[in-house]
N, C-alpha and C positions, 0 to 999 in steps of 0.2 A: 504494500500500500504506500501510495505517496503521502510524506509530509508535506502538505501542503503550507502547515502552518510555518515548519520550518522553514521552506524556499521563501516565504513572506518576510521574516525578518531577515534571513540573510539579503533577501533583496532591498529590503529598508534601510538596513546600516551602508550596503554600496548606493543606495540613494543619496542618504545623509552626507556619505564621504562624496558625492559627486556635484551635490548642491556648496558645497565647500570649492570645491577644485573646479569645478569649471567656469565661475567666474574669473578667480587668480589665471585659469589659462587664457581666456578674452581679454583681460587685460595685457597680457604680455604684449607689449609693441613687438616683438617680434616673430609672434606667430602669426605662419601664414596660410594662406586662403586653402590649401590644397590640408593642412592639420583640422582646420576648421569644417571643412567638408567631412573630412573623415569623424571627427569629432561627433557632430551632425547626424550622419547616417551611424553610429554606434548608438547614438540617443536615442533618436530613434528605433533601432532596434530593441532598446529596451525599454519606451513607452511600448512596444508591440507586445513583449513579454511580458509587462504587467499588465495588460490588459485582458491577457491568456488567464494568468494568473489571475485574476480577479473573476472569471469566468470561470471557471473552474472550482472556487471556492466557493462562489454560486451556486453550481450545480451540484457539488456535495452539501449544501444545507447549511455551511458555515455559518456562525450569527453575524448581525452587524454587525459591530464595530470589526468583525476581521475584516469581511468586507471593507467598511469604510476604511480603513485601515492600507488594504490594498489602493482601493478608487485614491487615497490619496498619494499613492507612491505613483501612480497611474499618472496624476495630475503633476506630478514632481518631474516626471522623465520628461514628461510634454511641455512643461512650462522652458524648463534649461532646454530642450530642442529649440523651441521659440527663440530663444535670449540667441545663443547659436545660428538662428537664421538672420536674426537682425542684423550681429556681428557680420555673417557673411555678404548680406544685402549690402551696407556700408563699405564692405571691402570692396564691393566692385564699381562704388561709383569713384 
């Protein structure tokens, strides 16, 4: 049987640590456009997977707060993809 509950926190604390680190890397004046893409598409990858993950916790009957719990790690990957596109949009003008 899957831990569900456990792939949710381990995916939380790499949340927390990347809501940390990926602003410090936006700011770096010398990261560039081609770090940032890839940056990007890894975020995105893992708002995909939390999204999985939150789906799943659903369909085994999980209670809220784990859910919400997820839906906010959900919100977390997507927002820093966001900030990430921004950066990249500005790069290119």
């Amino acid at each position: 049987m899957t831990d569900w509950i456990g792939i949710l926190k381990e995916q939380t604390i790499t949340g927390d640590q990347m809501g940390r680190e990926v602003p410090k890397m936006l700011a770096n004046p010398d990261i560039s456009e081609v770090q940032v893409k890839t940056l990007f598409s890894e975020l995105e990858k893992q708002a995909d997977f939390a999204e999985k993950l939150r789906q799943a916790l659903e369909k085994f009957g999980h209670d809220f707060p784990v859910i919400k719990a997820a839906e906010r790690l959900e919100e977390r990957y997507a927002d820093l993809a966001a900030s990430v596109a921004e950066k990249l949009k500005a790069m290119r003008k």
